[in-house]
Backbone of each chain as nested JSON, in Angstrom:
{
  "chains": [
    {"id": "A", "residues": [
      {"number": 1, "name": "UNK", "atoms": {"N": [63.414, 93.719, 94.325], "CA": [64.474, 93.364, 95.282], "C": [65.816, 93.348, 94.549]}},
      {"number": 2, "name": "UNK", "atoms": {"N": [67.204, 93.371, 95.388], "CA": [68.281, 94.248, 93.985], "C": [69.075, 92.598, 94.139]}},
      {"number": 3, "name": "UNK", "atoms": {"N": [69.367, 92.723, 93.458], "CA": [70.187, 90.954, 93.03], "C": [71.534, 91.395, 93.173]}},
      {"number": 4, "name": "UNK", "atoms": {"N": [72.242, 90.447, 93.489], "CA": [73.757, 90.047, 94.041], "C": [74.114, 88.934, 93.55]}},
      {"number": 5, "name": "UNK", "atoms": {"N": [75.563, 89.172, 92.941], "CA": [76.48, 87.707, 92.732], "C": [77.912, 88.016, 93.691]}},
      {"number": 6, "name": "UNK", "atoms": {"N": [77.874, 86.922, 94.271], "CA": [79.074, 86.837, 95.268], "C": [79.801, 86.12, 94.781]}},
      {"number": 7, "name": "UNK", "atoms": {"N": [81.218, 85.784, 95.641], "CA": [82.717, 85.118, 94.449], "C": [82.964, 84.744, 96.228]}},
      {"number": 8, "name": "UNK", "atoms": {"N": [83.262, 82.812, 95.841], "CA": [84.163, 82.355, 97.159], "C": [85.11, 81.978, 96.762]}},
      {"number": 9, "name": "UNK", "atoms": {"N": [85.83, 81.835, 97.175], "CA": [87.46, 81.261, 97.15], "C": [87.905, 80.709, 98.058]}},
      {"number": 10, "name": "UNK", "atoms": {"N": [88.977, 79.58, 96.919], "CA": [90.204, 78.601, 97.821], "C": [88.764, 77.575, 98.618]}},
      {"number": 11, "name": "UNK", "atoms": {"N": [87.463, 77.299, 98.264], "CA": [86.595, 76.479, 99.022], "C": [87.48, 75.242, 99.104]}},
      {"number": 12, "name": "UNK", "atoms": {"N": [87.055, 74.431, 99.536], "CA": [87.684, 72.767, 99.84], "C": [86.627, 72.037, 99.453]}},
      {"number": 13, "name": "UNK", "atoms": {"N": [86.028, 71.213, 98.731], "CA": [85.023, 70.257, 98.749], "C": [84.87, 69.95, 97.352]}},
      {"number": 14, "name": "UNK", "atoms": {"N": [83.684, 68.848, 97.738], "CA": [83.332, 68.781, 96.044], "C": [82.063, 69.567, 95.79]}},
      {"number": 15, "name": "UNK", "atoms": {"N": [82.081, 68.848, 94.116], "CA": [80.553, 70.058, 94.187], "C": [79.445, 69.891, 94.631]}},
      {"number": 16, "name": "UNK", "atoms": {"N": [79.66, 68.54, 94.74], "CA": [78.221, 67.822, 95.628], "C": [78.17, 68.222, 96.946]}},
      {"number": 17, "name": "UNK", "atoms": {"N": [79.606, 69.105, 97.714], "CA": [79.282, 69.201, 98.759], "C": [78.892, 70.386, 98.913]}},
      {"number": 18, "name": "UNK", "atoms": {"N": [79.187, 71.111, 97.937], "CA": [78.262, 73.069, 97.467], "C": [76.755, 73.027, 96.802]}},
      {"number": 19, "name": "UNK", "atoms": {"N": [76.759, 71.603, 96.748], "CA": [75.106, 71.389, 96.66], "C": [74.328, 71.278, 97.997]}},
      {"number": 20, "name": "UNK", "atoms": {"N": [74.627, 70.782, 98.735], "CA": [74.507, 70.426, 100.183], "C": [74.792, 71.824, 100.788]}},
      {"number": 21, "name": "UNK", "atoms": {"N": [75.437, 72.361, 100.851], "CA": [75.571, 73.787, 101.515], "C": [74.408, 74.774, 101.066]}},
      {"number": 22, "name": "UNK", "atoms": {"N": [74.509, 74.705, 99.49], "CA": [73.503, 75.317, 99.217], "C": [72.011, 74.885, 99.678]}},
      {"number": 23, "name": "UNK", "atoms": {"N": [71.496, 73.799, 99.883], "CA": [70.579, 73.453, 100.432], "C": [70.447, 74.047, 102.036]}},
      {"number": 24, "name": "UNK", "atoms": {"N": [71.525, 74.188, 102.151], "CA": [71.365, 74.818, 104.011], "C": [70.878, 76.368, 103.702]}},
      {"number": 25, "name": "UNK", "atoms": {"N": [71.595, 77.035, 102.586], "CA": [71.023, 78.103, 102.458], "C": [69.486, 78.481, 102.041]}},
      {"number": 26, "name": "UNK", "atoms": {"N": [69.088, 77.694, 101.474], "CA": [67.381, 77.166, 101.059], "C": [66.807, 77.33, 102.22]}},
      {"number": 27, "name": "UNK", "atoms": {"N": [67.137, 76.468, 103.089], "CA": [66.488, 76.396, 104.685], "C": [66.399, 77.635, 105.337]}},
      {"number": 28, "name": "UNK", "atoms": {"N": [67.74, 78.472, 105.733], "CA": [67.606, 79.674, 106.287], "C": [67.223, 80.815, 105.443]}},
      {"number": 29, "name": "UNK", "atoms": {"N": [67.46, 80.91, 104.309], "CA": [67.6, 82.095, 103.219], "C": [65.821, 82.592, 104.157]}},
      {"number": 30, "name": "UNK", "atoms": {"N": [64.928, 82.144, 104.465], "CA": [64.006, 83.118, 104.503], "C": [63.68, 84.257, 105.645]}},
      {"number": 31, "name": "UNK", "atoms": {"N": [64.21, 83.235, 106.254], "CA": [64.867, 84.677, 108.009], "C": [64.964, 85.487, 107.764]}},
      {"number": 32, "name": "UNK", "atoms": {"N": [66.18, 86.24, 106.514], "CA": [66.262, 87.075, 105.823], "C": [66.142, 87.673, 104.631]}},
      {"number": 33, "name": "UNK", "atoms": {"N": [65.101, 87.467, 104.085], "CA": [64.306, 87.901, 103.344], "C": [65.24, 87.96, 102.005]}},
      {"number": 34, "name": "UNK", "atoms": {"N": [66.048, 86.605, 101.611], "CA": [67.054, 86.242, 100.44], "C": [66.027, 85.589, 100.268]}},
      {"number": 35, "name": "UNK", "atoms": {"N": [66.898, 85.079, 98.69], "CA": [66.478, 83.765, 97.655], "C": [67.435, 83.667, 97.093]}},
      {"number": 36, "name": "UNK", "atoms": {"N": [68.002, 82.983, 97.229], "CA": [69.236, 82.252, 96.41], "C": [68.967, 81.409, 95.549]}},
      {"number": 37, "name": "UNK", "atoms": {"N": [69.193, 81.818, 93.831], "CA": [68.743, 81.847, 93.007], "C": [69.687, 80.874, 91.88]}},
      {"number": 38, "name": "UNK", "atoms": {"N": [70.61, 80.647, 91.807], "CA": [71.427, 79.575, 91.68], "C": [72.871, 80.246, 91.778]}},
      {"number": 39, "name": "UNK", "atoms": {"N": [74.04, 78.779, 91.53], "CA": [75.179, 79.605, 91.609], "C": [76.186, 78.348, 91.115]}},
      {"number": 40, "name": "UNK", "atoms": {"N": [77.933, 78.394, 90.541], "CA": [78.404, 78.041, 90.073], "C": [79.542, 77.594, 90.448]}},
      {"number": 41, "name": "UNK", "atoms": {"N": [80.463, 76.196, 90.188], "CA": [81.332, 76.065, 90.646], "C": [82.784, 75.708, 89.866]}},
      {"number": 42, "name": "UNK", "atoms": {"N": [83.835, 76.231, 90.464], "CA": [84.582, 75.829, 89.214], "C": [85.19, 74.904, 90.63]}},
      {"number": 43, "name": "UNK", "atoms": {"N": [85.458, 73.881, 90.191], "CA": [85.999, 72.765, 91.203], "C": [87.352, 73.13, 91.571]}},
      {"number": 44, "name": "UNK", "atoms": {"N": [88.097, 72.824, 90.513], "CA": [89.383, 72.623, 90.327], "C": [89.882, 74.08, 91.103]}},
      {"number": 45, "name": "UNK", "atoms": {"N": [89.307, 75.342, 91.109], "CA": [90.294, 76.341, 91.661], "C": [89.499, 76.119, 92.913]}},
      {"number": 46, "name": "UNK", "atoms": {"N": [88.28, 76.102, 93.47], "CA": [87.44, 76.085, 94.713], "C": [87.235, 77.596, 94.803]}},
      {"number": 47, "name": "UNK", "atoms": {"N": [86.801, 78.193, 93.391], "CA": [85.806, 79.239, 93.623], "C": [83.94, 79.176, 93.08]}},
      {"number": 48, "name": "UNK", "atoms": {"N": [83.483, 79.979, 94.04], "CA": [81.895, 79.597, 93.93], "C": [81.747, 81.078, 93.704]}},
      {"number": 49, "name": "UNK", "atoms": {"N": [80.153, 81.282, 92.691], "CA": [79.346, 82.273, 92.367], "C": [78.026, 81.64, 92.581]}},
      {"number": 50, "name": "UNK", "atoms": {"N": [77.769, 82.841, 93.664], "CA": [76.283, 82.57, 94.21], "C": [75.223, 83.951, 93.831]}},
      {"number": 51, "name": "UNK", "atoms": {"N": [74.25, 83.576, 92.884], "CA": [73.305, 84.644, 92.68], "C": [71.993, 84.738, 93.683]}},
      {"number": 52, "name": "UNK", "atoms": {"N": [71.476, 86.119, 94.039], "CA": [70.599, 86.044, 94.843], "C": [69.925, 87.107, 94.893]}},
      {"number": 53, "name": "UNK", "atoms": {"N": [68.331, 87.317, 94.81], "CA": [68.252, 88.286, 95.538], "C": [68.064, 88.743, 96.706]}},
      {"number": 54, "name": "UNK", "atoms": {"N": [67.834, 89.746, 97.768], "CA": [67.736, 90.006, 98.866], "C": [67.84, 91.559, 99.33]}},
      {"number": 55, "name": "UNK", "atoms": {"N": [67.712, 91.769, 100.02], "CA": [67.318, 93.596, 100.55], "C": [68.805, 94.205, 100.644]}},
      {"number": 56, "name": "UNK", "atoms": {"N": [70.162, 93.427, 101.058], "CA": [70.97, 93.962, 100.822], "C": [72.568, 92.669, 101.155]}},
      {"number": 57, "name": "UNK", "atoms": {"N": [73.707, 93.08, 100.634], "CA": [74.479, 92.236, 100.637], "C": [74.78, 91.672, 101.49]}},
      {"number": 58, "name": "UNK", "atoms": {"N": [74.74, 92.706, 103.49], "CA": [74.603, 92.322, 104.212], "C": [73.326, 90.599, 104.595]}},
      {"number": 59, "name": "UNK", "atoms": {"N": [72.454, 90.728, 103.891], "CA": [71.468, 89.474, 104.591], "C": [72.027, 88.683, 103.836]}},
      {"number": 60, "name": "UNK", "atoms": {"N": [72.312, 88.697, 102.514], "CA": [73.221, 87.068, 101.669], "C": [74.039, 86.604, 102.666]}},
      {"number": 61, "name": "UNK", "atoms": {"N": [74.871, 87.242, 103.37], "CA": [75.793, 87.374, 104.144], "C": [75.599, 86.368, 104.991]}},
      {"number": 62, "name": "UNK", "atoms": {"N": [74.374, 86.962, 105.933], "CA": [73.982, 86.639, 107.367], "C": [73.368, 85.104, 106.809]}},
      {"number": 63, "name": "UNK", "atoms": {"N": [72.652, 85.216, 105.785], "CA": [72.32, 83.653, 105.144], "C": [73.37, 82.66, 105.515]}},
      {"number": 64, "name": "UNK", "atoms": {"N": [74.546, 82.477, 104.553], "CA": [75.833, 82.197, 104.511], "C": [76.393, 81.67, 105.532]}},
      {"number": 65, "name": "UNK", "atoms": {"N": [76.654, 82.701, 106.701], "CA": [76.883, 82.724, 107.539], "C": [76.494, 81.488, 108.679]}},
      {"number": 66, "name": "UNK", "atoms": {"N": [75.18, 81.654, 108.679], "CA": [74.254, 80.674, 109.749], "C": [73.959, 79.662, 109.562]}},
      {"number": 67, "name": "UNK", "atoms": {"N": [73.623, 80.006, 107.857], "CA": [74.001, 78.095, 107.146], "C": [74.563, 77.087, 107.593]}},
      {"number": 68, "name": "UNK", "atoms": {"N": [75.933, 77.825, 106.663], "CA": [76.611, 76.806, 106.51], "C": [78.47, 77.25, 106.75]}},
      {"number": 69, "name": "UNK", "atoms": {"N": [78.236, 78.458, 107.398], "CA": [79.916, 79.433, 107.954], "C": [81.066, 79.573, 106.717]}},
      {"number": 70, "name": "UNK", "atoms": {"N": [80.184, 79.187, 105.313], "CA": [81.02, 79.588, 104.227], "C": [80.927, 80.611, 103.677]}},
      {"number": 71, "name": "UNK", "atoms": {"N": [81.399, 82.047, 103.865], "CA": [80.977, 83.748, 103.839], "C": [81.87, 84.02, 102.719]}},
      {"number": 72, "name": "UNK", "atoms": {"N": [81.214, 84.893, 101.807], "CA": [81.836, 85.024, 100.341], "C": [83.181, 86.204, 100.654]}},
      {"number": 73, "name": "UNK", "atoms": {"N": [84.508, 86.0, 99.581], "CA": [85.403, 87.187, 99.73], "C": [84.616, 88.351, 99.478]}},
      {"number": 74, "name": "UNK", "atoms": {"N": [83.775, 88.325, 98.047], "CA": [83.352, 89.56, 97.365], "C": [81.339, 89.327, 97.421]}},
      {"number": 75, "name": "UNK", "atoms": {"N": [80.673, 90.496, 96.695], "CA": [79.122, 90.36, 96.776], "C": [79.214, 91.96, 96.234]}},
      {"number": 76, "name": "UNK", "atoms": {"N": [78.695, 91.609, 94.748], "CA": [78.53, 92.519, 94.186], "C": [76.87, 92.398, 93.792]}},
      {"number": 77, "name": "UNK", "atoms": {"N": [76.703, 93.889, 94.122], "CA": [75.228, 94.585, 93.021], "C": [75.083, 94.362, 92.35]}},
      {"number": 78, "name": "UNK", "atoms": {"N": [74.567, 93.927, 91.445], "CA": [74.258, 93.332, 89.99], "C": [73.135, 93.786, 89.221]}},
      {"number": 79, "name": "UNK", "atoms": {"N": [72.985, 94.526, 88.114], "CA": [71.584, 94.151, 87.019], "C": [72.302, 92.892, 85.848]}},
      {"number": 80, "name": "UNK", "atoms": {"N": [71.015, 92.024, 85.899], "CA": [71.135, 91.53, 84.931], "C": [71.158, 91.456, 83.065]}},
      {"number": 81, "name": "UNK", "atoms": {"N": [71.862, 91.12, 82.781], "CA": [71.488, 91.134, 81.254], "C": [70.514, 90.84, 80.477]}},
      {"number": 82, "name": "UNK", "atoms": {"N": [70.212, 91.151, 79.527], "CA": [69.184, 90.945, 78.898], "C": [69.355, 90.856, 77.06]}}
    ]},
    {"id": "B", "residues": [
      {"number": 1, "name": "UNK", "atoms": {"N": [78.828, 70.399, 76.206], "CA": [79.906, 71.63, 75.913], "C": [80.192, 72.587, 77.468]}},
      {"number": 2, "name": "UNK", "atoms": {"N": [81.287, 72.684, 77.769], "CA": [81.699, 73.025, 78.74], "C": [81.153, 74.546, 79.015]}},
      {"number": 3, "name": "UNK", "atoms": {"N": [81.081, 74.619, 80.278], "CA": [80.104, 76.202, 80.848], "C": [81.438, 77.217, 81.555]}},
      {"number": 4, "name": "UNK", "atoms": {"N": [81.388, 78.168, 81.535], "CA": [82.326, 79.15, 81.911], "C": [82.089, 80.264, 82.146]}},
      {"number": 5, "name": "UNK", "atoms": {"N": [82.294, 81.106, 83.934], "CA": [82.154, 82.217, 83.721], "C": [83.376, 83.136, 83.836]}},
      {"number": 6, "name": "UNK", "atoms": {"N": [82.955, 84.453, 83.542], "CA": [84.234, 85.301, 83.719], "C": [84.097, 86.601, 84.39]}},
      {"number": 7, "name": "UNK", "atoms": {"N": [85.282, 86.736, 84.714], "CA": [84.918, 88.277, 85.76], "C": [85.93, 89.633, 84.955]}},
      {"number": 8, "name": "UNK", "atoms": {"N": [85.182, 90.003, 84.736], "CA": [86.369, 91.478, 83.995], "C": [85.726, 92.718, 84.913]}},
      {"number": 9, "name": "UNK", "atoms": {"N": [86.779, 93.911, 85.663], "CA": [87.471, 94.582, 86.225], "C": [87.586, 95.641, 85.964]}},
      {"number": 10, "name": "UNK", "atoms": {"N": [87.172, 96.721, 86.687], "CA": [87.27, 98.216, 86.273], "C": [86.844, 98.542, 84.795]}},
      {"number": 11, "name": "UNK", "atoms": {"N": [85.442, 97.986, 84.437], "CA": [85.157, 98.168, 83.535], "C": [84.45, 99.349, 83.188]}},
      {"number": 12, "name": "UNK", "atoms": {"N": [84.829, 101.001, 82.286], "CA": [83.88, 101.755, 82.298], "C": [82.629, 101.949, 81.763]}},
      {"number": 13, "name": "UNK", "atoms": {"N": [81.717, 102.741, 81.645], "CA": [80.634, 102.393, 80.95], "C": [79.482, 101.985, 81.9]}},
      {"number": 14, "name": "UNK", "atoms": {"N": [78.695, 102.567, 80.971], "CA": [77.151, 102.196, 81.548], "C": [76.659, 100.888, 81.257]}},
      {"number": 15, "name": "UNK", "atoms": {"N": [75.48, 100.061, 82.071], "CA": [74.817, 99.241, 81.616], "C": [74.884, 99.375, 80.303]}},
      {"number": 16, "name": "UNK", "atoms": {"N": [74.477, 99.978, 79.462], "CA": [73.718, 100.124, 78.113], "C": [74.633, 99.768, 78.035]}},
      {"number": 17, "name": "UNK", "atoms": {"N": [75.742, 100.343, 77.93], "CA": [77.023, 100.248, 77.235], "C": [77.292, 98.615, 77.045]}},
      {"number": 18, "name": "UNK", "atoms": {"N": [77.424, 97.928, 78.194], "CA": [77.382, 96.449, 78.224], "C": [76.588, 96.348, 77.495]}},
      {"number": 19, "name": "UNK", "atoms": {"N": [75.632, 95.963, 77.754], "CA": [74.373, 95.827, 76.615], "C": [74.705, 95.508, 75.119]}},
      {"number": 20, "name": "UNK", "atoms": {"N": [75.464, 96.981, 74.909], "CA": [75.784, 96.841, 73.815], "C": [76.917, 95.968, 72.964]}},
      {"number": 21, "name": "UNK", "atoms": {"N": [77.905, 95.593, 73.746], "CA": [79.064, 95.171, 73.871], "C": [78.735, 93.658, 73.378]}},
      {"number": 22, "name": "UNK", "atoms": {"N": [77.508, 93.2, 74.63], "CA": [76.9, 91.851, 74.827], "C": [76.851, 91.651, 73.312]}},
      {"number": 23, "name": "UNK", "atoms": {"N": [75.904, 92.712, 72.832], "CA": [75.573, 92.302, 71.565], "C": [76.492, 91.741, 70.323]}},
      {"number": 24, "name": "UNK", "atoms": {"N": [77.743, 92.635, 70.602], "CA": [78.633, 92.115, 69.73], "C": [79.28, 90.698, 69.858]}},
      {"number": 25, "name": "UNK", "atoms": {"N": [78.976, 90.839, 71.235], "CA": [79.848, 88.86, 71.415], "C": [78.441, 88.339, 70.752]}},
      {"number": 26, "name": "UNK", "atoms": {"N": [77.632, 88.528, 70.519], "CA": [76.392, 87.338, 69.897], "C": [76.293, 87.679, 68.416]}},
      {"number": 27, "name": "UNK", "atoms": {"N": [76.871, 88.985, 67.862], "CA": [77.649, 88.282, 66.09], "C": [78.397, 87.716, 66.315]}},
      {"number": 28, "name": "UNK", "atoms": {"N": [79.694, 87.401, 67.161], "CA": [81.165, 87.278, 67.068], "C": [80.954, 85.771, 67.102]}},
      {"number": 29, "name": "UNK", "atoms": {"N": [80.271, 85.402, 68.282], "CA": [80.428, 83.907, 69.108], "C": [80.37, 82.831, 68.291]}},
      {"number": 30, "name": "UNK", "atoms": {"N": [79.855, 82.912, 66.795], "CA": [79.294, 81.614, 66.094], "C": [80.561, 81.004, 65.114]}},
      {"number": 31, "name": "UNK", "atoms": {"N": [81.573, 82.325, 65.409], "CA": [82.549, 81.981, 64.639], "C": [83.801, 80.747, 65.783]}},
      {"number": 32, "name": "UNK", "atoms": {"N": [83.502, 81.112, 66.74], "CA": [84.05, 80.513, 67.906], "C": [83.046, 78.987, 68.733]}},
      {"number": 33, "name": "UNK", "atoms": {"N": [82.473, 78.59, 68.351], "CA": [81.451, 77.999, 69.069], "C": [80.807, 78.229, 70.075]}},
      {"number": 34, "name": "UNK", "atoms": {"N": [80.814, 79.33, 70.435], "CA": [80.377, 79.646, 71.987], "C": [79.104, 80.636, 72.214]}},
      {"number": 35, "name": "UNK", "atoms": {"N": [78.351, 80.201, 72.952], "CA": [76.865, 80.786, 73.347], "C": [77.089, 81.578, 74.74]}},
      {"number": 36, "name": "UNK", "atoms": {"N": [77.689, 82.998, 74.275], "CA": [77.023, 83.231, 75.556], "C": [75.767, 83.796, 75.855]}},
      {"number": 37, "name": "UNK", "atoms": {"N": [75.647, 83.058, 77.723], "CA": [74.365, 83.339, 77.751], "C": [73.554, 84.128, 78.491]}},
      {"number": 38, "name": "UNK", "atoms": {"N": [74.558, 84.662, 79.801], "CA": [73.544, 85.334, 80.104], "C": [74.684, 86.605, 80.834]}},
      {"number": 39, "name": "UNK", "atoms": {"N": [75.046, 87.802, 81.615], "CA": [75.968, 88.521, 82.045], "C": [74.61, 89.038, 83.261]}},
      {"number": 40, "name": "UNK", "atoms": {"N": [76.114, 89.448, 84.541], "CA": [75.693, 90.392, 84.944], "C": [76.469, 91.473, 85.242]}},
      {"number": 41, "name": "UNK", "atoms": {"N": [75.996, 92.622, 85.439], "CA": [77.025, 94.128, 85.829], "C": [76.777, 94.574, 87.459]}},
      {"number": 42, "name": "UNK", "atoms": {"N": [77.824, 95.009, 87.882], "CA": [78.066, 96.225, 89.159], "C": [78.685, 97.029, 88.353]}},
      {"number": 43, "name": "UNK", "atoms": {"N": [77.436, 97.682, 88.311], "CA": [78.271, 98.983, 87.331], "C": [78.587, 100.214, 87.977]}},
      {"number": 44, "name": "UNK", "atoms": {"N": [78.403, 100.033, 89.621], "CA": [79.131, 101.039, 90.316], "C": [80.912, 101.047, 90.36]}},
      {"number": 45, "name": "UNK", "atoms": {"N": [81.033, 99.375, 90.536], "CA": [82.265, 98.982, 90.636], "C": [83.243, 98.827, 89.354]}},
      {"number": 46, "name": "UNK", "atoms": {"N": [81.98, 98.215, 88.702], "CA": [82.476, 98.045, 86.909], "C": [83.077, 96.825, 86.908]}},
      {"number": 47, "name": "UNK", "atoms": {"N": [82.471, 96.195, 87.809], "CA": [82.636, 94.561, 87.394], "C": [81.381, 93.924, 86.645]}},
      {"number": 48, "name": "UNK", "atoms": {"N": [81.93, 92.733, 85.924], "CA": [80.768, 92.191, 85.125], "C": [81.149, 90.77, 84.615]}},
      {"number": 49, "name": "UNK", "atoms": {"N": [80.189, 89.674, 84.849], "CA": [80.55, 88.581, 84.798], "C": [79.672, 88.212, 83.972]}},
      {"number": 50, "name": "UNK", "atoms": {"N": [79.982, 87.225, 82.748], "CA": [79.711, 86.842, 81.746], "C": [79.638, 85.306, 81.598]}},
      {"number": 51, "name": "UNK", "atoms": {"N": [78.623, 84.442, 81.534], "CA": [78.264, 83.149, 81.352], "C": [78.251, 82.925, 79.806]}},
      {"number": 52, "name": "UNK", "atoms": {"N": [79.189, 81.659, 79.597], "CA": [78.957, 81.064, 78.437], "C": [79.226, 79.966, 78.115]}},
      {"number": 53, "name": "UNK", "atoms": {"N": [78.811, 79.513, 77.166], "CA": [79.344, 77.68, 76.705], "C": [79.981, 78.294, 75.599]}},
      {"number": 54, "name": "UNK", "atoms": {"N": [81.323, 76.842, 75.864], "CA": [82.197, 76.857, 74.251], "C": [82.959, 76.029, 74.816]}},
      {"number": 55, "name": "UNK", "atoms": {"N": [83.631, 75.837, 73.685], "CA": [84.491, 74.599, 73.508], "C": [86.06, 74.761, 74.734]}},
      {"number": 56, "name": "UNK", "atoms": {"N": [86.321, 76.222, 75.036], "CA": [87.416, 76.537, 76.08], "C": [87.301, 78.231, 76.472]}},
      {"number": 57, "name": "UNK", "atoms": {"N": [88.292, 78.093, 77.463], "CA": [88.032, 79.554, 77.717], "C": [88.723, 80.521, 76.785]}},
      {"number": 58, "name": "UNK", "atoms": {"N": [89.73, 79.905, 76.122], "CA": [90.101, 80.567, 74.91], "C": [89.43, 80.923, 74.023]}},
      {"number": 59, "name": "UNK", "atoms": {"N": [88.411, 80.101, 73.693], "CA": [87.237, 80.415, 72.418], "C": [86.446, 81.731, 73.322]}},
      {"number": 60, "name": "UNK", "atoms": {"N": [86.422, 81.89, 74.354], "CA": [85.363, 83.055, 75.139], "C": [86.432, 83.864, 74.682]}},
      {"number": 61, "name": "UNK", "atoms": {"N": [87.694, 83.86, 75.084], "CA": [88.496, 85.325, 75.13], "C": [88.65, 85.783, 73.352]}},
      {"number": 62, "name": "UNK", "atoms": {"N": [88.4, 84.866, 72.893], "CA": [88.73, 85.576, 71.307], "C": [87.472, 86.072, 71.072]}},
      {"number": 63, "name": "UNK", "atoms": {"N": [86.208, 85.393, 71.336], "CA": [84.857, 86.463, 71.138], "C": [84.911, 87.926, 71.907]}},
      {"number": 64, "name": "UNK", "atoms": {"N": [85.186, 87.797, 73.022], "CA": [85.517, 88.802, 73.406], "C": [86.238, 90.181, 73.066]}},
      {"number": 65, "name": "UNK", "atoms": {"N": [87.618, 89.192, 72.529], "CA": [88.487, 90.18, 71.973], "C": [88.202, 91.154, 70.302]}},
      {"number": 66, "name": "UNK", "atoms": {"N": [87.58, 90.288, 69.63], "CA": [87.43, 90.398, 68.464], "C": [86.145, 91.032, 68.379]}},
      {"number": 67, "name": "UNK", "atoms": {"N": [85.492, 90.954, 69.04], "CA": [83.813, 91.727, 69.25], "C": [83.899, 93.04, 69.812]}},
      {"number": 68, "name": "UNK", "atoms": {"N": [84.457, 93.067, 71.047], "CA": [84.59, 95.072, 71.644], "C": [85.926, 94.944, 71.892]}},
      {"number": 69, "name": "UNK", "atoms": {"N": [87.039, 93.841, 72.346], "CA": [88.298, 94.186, 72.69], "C": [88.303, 94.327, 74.545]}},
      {"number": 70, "name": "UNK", "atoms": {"N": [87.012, 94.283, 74.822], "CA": [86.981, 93.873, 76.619], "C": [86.954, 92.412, 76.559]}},
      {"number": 71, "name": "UNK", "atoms": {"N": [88.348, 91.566, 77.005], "CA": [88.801, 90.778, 77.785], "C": [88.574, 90.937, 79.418]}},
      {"number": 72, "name": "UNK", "atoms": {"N": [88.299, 89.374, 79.819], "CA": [88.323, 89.394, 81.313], "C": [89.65, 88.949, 81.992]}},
      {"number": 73, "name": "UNK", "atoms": {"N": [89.345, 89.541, 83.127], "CA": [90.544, 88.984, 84.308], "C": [90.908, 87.823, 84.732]}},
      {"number": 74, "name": "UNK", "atoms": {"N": [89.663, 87.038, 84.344], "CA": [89.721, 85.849, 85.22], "C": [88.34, 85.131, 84.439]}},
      {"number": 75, "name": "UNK", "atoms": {"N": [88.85, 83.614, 83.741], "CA": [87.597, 82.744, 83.434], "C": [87.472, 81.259, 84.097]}},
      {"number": 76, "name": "UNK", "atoms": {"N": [86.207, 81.102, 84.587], "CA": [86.738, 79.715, 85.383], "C": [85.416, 78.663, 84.714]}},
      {"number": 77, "name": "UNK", "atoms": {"N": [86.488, 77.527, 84.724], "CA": [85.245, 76.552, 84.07], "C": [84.703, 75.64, 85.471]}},
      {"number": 78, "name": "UNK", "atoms": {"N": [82.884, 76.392, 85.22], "CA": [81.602, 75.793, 85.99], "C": [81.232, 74.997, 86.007]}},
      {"number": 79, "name": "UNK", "atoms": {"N": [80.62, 74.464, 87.342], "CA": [79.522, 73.569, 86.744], "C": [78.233, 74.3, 87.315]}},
      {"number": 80, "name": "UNK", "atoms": {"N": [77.135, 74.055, 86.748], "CA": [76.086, 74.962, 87.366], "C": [75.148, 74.026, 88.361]}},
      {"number": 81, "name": "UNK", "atoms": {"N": [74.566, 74.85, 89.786], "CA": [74.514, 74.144, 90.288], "C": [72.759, 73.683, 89.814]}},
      {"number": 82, "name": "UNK", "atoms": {"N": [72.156, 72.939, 90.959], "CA": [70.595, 72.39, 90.793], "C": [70.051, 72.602, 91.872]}}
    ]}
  ]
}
């Protein structure tokens, strides 16, 4: 399955509350055949990196979306390093 | 020790190529305190984001610089989530 890291911006909250969001994505992620796999926050600017895999950038998306209505600017293709 | 990722931009080159690059930040990093630890690539786009601990994001950009001379666009200090 091809893995994705997405980039949010300008978020508002704390990080406890991108823990909580992320938990909404836990809940739905399987509708669409994601896994959201962890992801990062820098507080102070209110940008988030969310790793995942899923069938295509579109379903991270639709995840996101239905969650919790916080939809990434960017969602890039990714191989990982090694 | 503080966590940080970074996003660098129109980067050319193949995976490998990263790969290889990676490698040089892991001679470089010990002179800087910093572990990085893990990257990923869109290497259609030639973006590539780079996870690491160190003491600032300055200590990342001098491994960086001093190892291949690819600097990023943008480093933001994380917290990772759970």
């Amino acid at each position: 399955m091809p893995l994705f890291m997405d980039i949010h911006r300008d978020v508002e909250g704390s990080f406890e509350d991108v823990v909580e969001a992320h938990k909404m994505d836990l809940e739905k992620q399987g509708e669409y055949d994601v896994e959201y796999k962890n992801f990062w926050v820098d507080e102070d600017e209110g940008t988030i990196f969310c790793l995942f895999e899923g069938p295509s950038k579109e379903a991270g998306e639709h995840v996101h979306r239905e969650a919790h209505g916080l939809t990434a600017e960017e969602i890039h293709e990714v191989t990982e390093g090694h």
